[in-house]
Backbone as a chain_set.jsonl record, in Angstrom:
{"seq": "XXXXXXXXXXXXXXXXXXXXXXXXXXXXXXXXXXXXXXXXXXXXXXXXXXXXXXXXXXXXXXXXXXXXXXXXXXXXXXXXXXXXXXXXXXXXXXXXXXXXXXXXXXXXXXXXXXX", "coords": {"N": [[0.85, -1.188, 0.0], [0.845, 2.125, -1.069], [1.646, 4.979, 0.279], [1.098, 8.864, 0.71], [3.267, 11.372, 1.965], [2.529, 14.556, 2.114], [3.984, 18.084, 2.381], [5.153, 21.624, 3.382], [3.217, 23.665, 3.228], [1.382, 26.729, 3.722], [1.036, 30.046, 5.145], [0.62, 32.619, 3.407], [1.414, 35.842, 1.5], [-0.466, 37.168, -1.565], [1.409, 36.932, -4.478], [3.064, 35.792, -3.537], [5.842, 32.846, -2.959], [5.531, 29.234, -2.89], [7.299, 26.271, -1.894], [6.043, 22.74, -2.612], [6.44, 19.613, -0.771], [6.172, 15.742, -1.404], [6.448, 12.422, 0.105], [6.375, 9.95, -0.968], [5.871, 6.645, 0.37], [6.324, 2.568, 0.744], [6.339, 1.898, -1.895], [7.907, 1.676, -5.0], [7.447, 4.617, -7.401], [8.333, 5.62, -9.925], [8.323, 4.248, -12.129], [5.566, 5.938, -12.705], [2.675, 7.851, -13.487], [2.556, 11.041, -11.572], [0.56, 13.088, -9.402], [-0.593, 16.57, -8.476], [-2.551, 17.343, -6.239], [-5.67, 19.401, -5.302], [-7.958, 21.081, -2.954], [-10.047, 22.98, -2.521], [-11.697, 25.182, 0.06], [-15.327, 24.173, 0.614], [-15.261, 23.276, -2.459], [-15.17, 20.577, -5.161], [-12.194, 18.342, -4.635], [-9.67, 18.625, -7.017], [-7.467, 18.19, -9.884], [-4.226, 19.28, -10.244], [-1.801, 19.263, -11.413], [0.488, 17.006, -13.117], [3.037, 15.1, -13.688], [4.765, 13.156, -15.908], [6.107, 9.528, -16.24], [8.197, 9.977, -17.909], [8.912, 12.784, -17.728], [7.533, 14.637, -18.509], [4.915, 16.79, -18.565], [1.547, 18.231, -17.172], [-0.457, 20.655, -16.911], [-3.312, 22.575, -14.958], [-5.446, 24.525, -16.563], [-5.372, 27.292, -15.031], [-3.356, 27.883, -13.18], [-0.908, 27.629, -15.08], [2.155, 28.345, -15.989], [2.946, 29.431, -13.478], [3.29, 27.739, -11.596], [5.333, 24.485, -11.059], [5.96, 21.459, -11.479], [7.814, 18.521, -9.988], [10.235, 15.617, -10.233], [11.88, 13.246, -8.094], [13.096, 10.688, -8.304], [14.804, 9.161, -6.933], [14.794, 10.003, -4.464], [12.205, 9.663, -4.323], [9.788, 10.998, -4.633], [7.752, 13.696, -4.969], [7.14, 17.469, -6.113], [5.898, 20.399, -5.905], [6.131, 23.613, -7.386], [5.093, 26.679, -6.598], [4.76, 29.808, -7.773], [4.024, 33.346, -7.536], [1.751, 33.554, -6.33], [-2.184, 33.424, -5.377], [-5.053, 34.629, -4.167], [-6.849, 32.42, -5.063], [-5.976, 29.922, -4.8], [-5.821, 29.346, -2.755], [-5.899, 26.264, -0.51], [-6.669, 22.819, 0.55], [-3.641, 20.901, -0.25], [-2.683, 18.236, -2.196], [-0.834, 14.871, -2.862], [-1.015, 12.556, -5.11], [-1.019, 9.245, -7.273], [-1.524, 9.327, -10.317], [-3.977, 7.925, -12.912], [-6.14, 8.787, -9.544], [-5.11, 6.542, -6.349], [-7.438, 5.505, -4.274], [-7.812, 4.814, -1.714], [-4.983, 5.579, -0.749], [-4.976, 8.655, -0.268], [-3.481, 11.392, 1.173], [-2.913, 13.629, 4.093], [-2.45, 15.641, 3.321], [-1.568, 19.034, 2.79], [-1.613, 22.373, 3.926], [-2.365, 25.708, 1.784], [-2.432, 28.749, 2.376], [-3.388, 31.639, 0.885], [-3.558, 34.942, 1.485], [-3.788, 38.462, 2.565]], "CA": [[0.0, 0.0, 0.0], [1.48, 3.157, -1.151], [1.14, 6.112, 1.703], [2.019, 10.317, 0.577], [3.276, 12.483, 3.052], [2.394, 16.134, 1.898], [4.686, 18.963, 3.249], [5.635, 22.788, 2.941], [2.391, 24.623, 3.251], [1.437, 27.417, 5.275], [0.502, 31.182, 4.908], [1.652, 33.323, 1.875], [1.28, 37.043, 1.466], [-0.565, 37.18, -2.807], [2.662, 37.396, -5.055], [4.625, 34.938, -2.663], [6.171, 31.345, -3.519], [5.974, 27.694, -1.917], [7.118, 24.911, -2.659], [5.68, 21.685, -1.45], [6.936, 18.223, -1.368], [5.508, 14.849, -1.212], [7.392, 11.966, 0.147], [6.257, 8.613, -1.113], [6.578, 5.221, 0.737], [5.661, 1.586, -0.161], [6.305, 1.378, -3.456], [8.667, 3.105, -5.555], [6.901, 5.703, -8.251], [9.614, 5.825, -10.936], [6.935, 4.23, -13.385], [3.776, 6.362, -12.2], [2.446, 9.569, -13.564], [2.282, 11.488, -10.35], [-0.323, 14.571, -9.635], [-0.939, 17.31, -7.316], [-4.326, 17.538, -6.264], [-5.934, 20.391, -4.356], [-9.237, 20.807, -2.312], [-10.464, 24.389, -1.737], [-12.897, 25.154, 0.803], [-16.695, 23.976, -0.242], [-15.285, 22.635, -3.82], [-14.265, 19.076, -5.255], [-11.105, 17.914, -5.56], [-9.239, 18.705, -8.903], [-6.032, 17.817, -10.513], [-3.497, 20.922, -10.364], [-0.404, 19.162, -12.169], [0.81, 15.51, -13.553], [4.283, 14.324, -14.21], [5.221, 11.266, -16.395], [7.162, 8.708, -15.586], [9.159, 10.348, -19.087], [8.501, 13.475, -17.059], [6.315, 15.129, -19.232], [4.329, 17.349, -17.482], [0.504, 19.079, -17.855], [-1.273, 21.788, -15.711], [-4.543, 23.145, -15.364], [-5.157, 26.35, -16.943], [-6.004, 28.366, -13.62], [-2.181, 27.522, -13.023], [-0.279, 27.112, -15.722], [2.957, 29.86, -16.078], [2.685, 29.773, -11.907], [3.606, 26.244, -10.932], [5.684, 23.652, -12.049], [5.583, 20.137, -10.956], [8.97, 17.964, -11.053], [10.094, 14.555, -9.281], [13.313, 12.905, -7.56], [13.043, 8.994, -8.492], [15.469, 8.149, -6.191], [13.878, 10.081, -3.459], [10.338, 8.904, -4.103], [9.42, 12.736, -3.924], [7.287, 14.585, -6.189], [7.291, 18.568, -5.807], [5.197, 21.871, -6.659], [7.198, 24.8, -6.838], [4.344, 27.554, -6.701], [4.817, 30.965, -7.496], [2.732, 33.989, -8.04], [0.059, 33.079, -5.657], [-3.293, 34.404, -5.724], [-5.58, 33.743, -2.815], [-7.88, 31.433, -4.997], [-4.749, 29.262, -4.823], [-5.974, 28.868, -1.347], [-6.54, 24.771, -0.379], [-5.963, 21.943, 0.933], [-3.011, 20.186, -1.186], [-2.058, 16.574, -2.12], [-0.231, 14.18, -3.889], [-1.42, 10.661, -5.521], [-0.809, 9.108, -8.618], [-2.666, 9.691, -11.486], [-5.371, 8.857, -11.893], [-5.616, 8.457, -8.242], [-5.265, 5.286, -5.723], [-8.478, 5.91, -3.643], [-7.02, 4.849, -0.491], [-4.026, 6.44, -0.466], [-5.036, 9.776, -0.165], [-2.755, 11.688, 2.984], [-3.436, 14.334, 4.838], [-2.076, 17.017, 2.421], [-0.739, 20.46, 3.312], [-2.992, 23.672, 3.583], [-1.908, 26.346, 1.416], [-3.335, 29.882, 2.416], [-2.783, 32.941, 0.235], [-3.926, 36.259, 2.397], [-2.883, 39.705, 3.119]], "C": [[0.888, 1.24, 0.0], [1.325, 4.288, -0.005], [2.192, 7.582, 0.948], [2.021, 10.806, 1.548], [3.166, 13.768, 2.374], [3.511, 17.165, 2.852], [4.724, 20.558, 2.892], [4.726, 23.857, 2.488], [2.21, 25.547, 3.963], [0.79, 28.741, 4.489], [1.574, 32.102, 3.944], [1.059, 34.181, 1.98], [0.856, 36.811, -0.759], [0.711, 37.688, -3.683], [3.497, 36.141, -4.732], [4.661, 33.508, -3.252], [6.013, 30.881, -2.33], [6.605, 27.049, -2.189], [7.033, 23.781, -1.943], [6.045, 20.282, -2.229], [6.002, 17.003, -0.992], [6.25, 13.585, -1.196], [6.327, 10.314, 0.006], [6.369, 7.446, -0.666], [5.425, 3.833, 0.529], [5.793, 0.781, -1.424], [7.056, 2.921, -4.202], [8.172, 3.421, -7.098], [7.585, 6.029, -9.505], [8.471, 5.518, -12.168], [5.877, 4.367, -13.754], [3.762, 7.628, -12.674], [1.776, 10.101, -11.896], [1.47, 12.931, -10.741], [0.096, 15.036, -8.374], [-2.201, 17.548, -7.63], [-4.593, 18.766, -4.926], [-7.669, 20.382, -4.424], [-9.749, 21.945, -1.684], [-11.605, 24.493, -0.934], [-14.316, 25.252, -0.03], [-16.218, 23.365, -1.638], [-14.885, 21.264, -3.432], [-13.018, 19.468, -5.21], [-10.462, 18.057, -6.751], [-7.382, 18.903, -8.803], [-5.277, 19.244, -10.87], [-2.519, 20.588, -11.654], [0.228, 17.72, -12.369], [2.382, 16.141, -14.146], [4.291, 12.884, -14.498], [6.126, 10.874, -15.871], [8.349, 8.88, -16.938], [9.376, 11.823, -18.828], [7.984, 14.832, -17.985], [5.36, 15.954, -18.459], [3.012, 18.451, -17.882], [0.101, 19.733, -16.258], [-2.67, 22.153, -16.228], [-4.429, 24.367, -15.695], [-5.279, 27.224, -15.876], [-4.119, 28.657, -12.924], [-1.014, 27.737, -13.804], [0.835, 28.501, -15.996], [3.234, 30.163, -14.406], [3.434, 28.523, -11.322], [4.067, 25.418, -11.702], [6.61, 22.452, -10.928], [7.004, 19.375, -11.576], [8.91, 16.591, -9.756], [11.68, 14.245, -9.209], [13.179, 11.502, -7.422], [13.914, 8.439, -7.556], [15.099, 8.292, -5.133], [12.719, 9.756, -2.973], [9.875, 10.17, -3.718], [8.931, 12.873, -4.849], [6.942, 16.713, -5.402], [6.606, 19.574, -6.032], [5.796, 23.056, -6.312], [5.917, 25.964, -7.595], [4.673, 29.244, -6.411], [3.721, 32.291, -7.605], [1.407, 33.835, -7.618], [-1.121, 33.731, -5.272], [-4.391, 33.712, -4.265], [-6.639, 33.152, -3.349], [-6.92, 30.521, -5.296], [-5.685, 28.678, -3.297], [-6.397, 27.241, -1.002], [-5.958, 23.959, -0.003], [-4.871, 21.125, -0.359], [-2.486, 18.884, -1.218], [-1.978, 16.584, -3.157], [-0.886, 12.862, -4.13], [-1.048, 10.757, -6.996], [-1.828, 9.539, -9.284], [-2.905, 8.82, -12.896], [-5.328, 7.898, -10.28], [-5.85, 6.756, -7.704], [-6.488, 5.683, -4.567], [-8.205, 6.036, -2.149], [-5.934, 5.042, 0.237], [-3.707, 7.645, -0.287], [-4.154, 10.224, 1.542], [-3.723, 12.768, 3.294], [-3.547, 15.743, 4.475], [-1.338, 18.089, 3.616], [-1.537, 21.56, 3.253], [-1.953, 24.81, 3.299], [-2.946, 27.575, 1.604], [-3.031, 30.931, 2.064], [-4.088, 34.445, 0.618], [-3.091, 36.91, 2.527], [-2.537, 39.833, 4.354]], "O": [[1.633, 1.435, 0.96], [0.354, 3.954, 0.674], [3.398, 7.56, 0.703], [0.998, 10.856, 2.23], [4.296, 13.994, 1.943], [3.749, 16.854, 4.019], [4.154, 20.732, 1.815], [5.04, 24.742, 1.693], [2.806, 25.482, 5.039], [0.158, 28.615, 3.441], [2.798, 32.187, 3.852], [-0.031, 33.975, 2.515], [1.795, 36.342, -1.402], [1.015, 38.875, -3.567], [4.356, 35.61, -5.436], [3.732, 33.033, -3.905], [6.147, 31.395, -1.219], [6.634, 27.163, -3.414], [7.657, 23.599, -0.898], [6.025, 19.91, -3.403], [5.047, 17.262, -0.259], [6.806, 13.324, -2.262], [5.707, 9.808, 0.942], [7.171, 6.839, -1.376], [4.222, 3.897, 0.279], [5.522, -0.355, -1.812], [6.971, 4.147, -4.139], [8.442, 2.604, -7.979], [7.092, 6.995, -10.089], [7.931, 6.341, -12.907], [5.189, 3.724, -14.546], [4.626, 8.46, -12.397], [0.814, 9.635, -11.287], [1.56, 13.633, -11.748], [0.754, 14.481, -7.494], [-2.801, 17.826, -8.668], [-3.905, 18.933, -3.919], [-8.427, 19.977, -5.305], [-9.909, 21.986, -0.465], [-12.577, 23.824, -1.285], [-14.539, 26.016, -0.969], [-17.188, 22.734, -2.06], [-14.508, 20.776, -2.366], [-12.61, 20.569, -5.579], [-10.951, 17.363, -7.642], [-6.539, 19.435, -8.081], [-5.715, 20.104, -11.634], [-2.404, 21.311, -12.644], [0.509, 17.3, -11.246], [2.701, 17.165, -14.75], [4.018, 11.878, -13.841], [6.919, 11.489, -15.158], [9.273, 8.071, -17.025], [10.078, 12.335, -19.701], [8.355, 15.984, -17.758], [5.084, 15.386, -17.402], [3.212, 19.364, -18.684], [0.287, 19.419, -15.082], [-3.112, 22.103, -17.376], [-3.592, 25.182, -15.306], [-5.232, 28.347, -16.379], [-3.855, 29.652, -12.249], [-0.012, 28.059, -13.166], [0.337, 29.61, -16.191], [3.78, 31.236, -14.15], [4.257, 28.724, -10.429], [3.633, 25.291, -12.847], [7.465, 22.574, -10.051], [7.4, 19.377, -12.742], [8.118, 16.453, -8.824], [12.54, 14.741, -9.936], [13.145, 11.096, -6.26], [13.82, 7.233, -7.328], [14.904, 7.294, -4.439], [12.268, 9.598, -1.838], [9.583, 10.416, -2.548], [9.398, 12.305, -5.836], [6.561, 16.927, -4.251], [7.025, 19.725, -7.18], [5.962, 23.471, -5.164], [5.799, 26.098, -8.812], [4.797, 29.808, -5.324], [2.533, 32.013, -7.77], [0.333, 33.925, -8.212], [-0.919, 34.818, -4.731], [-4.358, 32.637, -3.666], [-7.608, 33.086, -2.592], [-7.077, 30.206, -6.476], [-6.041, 27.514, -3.114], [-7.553, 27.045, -1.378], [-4.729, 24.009, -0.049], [-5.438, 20.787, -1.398], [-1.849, 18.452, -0.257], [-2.376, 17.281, -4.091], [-1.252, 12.177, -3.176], [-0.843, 11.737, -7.713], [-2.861, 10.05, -8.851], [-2.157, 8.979, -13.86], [-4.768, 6.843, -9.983], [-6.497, 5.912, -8.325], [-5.968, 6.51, -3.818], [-8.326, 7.065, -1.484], [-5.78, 4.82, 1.438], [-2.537, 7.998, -0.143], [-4.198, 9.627, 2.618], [-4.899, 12.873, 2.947], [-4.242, 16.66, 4.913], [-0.835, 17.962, 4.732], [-2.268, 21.59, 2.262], [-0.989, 25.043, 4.027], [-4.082, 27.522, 1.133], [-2.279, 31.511, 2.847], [-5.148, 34.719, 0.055], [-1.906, 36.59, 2.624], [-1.854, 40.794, 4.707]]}, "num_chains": 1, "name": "protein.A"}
């Protein structure tokens, strides 16, 4: 059973960078398209950012030019290096493969972009 740890969230001033990691254990990810998924207050769930396992990499448009999604195969890490943050950025954040493992969801990281 795979398990993500989420990390490196917290409170951001609009403008400011994160970047958050996700540490993988279980099973090593080298041949998984990995996502970041985020969970804003009252909405679903939705897919922010995928990396291939050729590391190939897509974003959602709400994003895209802002964030950019990379991975460390030997670490079992996948990453979001978020800049330019806007406070509808604001949400809970996680990692799973893609498309996801249902029961592997963690606990994520809460990203909050306020003055």
């Amino acid at each position: 059973q795979v398990q993500f740890v989420e990390s490196g969230g917290g409170l951001v001033q609009p403008g400011g960078s994160l970047r958050l990691s996700c540490a993988a254990s279980g099973r090593f990810l080298s041949g998984s398209a990995m996502g970041w998924y985020r969970q804003a207050p009252g909405k679903q769930r939705e897919l922010v950012a995928t990396i291939t396992s050729g590391r190939m990499t897509v974003y959602t448009d709400s994003v895209k030019g802002r964030f950019t999604i990379s991975r460390d195969n030997v670490k079992n890490t996948v990453y979001l290096q978020m800049n330019s943050l806007k406070p509808e950025d604001t949400a809970v954040y996680y990692c799973n493969v893609n498309p996801p493992i249902r029961t592997s969801w963690g606990q994520g990281t809460l990203v909050t972009v306020s003055e």
